[in-house]
PDB file of N, CA, C and O in Angstrom, chain B, residues numbered from 101:
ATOM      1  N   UNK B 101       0.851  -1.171   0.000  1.00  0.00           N
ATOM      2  CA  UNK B 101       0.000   0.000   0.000  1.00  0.00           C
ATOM      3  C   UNK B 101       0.896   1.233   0.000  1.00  0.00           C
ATOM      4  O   UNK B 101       1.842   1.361   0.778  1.00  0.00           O
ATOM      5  N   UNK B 102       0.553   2.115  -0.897  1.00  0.00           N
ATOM      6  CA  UNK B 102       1.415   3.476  -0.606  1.00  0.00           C
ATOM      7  C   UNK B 102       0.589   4.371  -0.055  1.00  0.00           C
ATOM      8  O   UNK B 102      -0.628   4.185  -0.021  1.00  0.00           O
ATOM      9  N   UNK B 103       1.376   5.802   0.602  1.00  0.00           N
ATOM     10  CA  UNK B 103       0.786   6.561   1.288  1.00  0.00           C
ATOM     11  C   UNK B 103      -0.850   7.434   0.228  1.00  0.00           C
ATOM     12  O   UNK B 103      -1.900   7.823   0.739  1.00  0.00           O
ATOM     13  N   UNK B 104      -0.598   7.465  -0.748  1.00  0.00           N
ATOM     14  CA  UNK B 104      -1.696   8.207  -2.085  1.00  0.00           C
ATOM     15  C   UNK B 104      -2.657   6.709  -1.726  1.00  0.00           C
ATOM     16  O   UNK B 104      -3.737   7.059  -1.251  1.00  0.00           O
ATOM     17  N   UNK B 105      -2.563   5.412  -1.812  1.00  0.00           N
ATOM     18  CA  UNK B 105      -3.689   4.713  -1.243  1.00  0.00           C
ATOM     19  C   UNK B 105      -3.603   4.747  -0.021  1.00  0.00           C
ATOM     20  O   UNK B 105      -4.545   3.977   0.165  1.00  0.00           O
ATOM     21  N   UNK B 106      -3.311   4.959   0.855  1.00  0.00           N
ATOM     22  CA  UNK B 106      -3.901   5.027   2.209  1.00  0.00           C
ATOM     23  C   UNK B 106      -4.554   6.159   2.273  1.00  0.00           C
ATOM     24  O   UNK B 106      -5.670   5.979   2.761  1.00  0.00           O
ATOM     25  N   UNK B 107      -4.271   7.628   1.892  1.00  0.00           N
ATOM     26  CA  UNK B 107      -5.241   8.287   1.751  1.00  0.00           C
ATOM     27  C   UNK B 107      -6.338   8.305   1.506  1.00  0.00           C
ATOM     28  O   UNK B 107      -7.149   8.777   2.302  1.00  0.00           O
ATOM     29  N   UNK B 108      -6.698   7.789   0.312  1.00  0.00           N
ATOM     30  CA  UNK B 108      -7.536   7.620  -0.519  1.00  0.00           C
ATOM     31  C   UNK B 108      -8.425   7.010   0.398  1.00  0.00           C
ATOM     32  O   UNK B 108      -9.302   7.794   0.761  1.00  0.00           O
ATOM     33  N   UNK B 109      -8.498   5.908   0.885  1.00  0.00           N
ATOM     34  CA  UNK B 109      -9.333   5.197   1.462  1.00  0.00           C
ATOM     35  C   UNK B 109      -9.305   5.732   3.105  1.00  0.00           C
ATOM     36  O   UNK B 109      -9.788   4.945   3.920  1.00  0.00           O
ATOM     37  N   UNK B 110      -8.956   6.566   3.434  1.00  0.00           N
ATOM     38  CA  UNK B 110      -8.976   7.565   4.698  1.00  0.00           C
ATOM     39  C   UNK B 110     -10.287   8.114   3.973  1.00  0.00           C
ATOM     40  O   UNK B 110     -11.339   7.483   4.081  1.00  0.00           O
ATOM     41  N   UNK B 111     -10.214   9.338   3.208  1.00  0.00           N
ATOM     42  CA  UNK B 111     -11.136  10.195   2.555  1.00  0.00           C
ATOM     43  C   UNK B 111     -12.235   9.408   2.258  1.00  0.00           C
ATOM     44  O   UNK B 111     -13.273   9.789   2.800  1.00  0.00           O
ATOM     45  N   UNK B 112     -12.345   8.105   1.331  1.00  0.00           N
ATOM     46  CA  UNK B 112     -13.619   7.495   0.483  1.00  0.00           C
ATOM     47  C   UNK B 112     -13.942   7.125   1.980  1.00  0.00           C
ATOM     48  O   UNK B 112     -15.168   7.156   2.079  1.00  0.00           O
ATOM     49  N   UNK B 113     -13.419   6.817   3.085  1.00  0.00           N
ATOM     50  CA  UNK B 113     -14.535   6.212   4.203  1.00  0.00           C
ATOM     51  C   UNK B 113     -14.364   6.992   5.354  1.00  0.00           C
ATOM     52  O   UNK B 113     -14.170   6.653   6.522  1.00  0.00           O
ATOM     53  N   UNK B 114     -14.483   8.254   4.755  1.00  0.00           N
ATOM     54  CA  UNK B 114     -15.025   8.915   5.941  1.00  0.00           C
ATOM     55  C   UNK B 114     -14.292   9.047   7.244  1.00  0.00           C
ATOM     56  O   UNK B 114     -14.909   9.685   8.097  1.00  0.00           O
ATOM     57  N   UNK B 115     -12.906   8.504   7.647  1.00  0.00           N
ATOM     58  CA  UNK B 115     -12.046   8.506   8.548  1.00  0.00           C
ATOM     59  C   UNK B 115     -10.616   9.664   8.252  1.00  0.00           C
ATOM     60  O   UNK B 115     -10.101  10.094   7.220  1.00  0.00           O
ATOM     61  N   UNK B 116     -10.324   9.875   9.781  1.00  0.00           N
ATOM     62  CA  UNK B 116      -9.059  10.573   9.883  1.00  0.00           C
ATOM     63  C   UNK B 116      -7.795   9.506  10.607  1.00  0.00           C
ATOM     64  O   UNK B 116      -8.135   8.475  11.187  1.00  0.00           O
ATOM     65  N   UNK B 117      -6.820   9.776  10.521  1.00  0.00           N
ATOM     66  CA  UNK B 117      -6.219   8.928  11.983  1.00  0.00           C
ATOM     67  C   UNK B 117      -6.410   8.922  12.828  1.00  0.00           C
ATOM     68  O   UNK B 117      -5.933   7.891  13.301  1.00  0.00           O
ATOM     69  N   UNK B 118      -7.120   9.738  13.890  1.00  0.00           N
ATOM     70  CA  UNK B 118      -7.249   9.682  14.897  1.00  0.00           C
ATOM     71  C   UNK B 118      -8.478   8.617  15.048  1.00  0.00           C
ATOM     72  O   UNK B 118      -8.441   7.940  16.075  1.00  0.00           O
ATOM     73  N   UNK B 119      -9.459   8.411  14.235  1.00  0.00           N
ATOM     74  CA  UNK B 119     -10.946   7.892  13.907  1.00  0.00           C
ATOM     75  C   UNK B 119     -10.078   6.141  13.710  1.00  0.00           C
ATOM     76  O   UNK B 119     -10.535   5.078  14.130  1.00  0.00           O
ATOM     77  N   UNK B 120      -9.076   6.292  13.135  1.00  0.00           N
ATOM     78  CA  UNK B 120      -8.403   5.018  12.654  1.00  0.00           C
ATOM     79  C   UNK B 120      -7.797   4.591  13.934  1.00  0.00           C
ATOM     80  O   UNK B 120      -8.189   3.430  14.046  1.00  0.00           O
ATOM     81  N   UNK B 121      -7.312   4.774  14.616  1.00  0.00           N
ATOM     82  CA  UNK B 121      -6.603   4.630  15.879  1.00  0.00           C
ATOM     83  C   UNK B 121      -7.673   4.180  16.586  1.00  0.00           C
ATOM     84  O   UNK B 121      -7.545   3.061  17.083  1.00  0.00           O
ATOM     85  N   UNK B 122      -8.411   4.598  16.711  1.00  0.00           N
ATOM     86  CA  UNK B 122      -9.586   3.860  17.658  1.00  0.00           C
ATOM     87  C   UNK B 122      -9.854   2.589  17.656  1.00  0.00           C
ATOM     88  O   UNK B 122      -9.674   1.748  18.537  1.00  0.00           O
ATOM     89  N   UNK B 123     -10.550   2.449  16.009  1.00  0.00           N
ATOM     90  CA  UNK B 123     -11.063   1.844  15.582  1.00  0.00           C
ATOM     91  C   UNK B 123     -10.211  -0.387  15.680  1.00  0.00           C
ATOM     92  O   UNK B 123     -10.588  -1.554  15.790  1.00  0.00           O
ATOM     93  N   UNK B 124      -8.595   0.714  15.487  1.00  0.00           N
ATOM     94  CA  UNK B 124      -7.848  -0.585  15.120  1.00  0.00           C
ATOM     95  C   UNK B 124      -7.011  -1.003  16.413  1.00  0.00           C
ATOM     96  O   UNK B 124      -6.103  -1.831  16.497  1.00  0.00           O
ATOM     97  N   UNK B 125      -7.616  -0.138  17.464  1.00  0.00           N
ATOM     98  CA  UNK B 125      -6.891  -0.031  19.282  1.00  0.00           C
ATOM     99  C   UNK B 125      -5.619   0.130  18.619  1.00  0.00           C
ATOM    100  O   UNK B 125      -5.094  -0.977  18.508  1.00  0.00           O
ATOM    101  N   UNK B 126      -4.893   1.070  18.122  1.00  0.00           N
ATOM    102  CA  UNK B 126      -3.545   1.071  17.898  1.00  0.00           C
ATOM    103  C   UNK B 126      -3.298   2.771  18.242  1.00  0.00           C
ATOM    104  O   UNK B 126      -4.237   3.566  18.282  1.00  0.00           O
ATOM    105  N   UNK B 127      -2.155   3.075  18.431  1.00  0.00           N
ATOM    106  CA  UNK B 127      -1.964   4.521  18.793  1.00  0.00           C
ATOM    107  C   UNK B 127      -1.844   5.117  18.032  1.00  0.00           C
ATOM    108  O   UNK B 127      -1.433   4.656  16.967  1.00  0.00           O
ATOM    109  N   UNK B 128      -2.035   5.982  18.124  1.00  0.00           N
ATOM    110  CA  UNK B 128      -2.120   7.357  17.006  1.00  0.00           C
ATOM    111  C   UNK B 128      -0.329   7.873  16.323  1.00  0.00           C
ATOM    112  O   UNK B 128      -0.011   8.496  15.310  1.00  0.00           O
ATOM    113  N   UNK B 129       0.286   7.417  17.155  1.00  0.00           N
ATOM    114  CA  UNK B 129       1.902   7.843  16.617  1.00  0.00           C
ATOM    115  C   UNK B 129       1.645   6.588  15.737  1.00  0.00           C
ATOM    116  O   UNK B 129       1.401   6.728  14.538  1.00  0.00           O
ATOM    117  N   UNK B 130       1.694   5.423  16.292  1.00  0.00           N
ATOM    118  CA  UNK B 130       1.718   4.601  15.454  1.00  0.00           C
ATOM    119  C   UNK B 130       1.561   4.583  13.815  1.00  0.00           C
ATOM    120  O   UNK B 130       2.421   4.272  12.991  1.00  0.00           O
ATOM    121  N   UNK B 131       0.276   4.986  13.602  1.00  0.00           N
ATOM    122  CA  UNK B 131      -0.705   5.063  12.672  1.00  0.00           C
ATOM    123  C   UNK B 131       0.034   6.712  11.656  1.00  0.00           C
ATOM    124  O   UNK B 131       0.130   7.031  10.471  1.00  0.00           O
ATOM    125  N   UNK B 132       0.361   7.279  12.875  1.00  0.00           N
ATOM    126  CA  UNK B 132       1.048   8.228  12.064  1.00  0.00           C
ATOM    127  C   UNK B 132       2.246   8.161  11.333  1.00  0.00           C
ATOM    128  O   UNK B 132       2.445   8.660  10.226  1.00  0.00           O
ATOM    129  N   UNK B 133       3.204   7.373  12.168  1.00  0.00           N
ATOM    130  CA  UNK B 133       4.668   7.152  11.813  1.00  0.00           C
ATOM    131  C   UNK B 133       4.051   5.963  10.140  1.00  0.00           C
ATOM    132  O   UNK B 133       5.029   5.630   9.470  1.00  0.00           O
ATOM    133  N   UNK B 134       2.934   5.526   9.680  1.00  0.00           N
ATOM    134  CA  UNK B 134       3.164   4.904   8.660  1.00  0.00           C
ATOM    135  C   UNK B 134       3.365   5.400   7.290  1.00  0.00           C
ATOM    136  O   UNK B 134       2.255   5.524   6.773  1.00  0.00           O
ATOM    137  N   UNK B 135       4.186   5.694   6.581  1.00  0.00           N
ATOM    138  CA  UNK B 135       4.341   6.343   5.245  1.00  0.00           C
ATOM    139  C   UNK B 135       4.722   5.725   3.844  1.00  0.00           C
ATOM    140  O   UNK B 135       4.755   6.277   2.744  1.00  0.00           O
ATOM    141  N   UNK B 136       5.063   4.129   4.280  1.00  0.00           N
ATOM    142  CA  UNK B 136       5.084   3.622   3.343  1.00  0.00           C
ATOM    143  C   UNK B 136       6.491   3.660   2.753  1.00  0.00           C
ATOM    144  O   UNK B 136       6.875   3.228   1.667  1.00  0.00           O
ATOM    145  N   UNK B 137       6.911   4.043   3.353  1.00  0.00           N
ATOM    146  CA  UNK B 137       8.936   3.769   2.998  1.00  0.00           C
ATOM    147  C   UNK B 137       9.216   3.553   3.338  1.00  0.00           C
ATOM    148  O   UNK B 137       9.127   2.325   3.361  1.00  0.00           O
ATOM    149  N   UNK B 138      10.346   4.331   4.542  1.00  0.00           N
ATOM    150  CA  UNK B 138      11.086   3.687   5.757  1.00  0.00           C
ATOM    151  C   UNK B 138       9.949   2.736   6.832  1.00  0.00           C
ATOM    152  O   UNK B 138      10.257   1.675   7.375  1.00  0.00           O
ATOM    153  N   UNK B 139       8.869   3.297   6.929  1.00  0.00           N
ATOM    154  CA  UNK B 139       8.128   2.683   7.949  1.00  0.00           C
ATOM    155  C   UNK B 139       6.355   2.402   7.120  1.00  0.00           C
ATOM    156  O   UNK B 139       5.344   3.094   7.000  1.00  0.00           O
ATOM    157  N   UNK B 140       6.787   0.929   6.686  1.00  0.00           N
ATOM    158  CA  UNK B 140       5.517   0.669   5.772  1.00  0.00           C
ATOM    159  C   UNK B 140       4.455   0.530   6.492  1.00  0.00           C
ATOM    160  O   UNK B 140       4.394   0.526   7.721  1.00  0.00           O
ATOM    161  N   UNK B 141       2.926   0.323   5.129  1.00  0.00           N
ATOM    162  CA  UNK B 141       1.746  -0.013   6.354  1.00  0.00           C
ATOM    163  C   UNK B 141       1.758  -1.860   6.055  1.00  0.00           C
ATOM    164  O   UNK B 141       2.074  -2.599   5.122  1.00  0.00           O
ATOM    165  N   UNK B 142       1.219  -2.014   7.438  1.00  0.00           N
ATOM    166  CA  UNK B 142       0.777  -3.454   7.678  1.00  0.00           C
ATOM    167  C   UNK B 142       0.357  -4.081   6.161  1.00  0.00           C
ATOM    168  O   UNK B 142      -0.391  -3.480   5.391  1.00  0.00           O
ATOM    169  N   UNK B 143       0.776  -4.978   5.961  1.00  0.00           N
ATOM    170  CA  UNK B 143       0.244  -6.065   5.170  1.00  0.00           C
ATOM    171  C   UNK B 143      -1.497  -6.359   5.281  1.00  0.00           C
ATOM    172  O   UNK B 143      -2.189  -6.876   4.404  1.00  0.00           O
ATOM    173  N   UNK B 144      -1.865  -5.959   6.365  1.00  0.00           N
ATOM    174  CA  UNK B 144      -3.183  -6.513   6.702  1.00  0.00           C
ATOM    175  C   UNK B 144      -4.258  -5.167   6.769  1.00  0.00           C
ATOM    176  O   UNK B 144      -5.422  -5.217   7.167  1.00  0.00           O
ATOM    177  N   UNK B 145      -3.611  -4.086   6.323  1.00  0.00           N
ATOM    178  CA  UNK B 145      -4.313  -2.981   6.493  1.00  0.00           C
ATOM    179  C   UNK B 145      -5.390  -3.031   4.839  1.00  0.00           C
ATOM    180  O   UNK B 145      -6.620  -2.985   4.840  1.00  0.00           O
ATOM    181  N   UNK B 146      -4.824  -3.095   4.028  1.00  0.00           N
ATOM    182  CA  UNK B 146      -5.370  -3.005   2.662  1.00  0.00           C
ATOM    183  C   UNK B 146      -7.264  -3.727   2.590  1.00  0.00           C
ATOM    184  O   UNK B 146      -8.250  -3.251   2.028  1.00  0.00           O
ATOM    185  N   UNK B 147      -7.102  -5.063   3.457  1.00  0.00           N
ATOM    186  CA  UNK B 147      -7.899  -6.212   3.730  1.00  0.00           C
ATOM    187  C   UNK B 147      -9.101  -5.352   4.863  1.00  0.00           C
ATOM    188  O   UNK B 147     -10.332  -5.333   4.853  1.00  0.00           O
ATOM    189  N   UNK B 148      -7.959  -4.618   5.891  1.00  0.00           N
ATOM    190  CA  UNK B 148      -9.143  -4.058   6.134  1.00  0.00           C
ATOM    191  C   UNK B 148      -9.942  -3.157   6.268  1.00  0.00           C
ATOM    192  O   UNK B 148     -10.990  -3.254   6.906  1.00  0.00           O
ATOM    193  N   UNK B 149      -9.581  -2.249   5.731  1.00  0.00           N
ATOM    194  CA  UNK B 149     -10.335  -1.156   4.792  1.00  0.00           C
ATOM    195  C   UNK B 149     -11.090  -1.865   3.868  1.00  0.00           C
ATOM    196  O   UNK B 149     -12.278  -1.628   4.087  1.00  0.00           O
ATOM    197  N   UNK B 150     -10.934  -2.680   2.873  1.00  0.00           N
ATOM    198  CA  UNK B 150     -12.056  -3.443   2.335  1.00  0.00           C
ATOM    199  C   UNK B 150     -13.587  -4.124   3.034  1.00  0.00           C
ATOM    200  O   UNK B 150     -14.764  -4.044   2.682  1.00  0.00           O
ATOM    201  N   UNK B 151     -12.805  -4.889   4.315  1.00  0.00           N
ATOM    202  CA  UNK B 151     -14.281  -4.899   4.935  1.00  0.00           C
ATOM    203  C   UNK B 151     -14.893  -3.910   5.824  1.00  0.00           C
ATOM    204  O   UNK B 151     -16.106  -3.725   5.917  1.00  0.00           O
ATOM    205  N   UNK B 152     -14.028  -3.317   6.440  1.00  0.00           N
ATOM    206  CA  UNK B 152     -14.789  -2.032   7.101  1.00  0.00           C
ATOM    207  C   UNK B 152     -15.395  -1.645   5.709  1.00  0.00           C
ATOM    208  O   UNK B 152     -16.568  -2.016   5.718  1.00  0.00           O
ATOM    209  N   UNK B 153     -15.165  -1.216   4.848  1.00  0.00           N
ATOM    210  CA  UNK B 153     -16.230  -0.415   3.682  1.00  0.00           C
ATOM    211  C   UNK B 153     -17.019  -1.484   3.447  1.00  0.00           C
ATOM    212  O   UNK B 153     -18.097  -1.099   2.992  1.00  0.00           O
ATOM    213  N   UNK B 154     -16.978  -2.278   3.520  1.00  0.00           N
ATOM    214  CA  UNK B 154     -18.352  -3.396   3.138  1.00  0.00           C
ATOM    215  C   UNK B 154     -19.067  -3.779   4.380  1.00  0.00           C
ATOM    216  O   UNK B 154     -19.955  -4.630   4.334  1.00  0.00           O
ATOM    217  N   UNK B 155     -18.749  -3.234   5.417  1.00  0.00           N
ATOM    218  CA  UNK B 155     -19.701  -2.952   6.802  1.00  0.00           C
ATOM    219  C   UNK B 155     -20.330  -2.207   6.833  1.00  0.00           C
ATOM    220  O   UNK B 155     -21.458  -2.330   7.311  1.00  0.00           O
ATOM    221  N   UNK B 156     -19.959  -1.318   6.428  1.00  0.00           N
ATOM    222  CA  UNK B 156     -20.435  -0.087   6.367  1.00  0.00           C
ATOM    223  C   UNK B 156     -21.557   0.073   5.518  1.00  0.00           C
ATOM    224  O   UNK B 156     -22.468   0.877   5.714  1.00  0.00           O
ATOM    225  N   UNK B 157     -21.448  -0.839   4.421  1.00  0.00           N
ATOM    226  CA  UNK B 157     -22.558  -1.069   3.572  1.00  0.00           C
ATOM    227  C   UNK B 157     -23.679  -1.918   3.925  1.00  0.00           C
ATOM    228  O   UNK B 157     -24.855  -1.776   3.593  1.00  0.00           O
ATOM    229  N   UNK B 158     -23.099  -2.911   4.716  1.00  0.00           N
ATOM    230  CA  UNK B 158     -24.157  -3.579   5.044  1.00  0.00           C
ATOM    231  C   UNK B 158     -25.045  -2.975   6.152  1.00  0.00           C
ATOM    232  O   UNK B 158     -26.223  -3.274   6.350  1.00  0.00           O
ATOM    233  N   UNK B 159     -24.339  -2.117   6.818  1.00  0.00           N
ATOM    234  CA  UNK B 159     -25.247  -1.333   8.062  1.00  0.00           C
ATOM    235  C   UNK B 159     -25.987  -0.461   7.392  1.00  0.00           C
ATOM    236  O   UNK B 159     -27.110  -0.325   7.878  1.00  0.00           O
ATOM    237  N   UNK B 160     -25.783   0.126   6.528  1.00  0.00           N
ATOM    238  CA  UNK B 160     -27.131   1.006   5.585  1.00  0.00           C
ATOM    239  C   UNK B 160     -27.690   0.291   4.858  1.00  0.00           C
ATOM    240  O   UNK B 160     -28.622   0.836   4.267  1.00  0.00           O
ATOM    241  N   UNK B 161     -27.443  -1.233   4.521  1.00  0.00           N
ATOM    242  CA  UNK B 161     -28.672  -1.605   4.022  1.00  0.00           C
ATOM    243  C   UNK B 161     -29.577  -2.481   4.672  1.00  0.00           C
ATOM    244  O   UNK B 161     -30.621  -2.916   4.187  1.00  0.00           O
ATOM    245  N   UNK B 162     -28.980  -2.784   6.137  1.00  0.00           N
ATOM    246  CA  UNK B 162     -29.699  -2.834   7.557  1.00  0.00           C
ATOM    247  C   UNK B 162     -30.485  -1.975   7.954  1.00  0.00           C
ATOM    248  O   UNK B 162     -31.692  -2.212   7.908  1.00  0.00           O
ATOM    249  N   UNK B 163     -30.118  -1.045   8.330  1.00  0.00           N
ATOM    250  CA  UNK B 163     -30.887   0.255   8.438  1.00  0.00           C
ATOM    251  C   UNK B 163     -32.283   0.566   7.235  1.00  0.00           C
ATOM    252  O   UNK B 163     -33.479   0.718   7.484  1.00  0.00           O
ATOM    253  N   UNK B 164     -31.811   0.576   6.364  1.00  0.00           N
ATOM    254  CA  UNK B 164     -33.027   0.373   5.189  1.00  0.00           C
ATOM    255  C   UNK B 164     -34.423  -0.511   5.048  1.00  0.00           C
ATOM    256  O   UNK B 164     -35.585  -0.216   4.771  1.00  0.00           O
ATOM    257  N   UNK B 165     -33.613  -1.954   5.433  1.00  0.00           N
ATOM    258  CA  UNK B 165     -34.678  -2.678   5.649  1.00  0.00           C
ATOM    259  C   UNK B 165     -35.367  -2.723   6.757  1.00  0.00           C
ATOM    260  O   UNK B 165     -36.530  -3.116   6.844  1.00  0.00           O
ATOM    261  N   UNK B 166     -34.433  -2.180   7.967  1.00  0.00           N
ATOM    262  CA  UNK B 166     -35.371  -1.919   9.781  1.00  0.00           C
ATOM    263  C   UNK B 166     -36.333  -1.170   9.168  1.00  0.00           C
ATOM    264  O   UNK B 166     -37.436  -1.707   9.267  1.00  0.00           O
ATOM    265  N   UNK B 167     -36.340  -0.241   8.633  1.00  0.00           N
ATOM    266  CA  UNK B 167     -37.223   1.198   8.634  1.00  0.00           C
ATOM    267  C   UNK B 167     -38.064   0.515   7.574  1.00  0.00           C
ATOM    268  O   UNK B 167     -39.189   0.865   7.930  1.00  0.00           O
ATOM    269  N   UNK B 168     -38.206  -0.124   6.660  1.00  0.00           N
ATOM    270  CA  UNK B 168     -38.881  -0.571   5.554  1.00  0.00           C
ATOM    271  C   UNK B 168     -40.026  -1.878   6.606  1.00  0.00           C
ATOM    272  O   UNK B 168     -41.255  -1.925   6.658  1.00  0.00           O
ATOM    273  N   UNK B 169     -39.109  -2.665   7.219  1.00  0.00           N
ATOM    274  CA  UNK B 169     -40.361  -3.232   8.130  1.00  0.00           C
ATOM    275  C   UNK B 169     -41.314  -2.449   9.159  1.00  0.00           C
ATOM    276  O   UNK B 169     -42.478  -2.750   9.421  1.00  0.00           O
ATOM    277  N   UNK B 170     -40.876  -1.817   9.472  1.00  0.00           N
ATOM    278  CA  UNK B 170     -41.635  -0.772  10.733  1.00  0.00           C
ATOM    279  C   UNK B 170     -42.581   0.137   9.677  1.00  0.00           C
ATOM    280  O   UNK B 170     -43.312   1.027  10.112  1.00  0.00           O
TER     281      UNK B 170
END
């Protein structure tokens, strides 16, 4: 992953680092110090940004159908 995709998928879902840090219990230097050169991102980060965005989908189309039964 390079830093122009990690952005990217910061922005398309709605997160900052600090929002990311939470999310992944990891610290915020952490998350900061990643740039993708000297200090790459996780192997496992790419994977999950994919399903967080497909959670995310499925909770609005949860939400859709709650309100559609009621």
């Amino acid at each position: 992953m390079t830093k122009k995709n990690f952005d990217n998928y910061l922005k398309k879902l709605e997160l900052n680092k600090k929002d990311l840090s939470i999310l992944l219990n990891l610290s915020y230097n952490t998350i900061n110090g990643w740039n993708g050169e000297n200090k790459p991102f996780p192997t496992w980060l790419q994977n999950w940004f994919y399903y967080y965005e497909k959670s995310l989908k499925f909770d609005k189309i949860k939400k859709l159908l709650k309100d559609d039964i009621l």
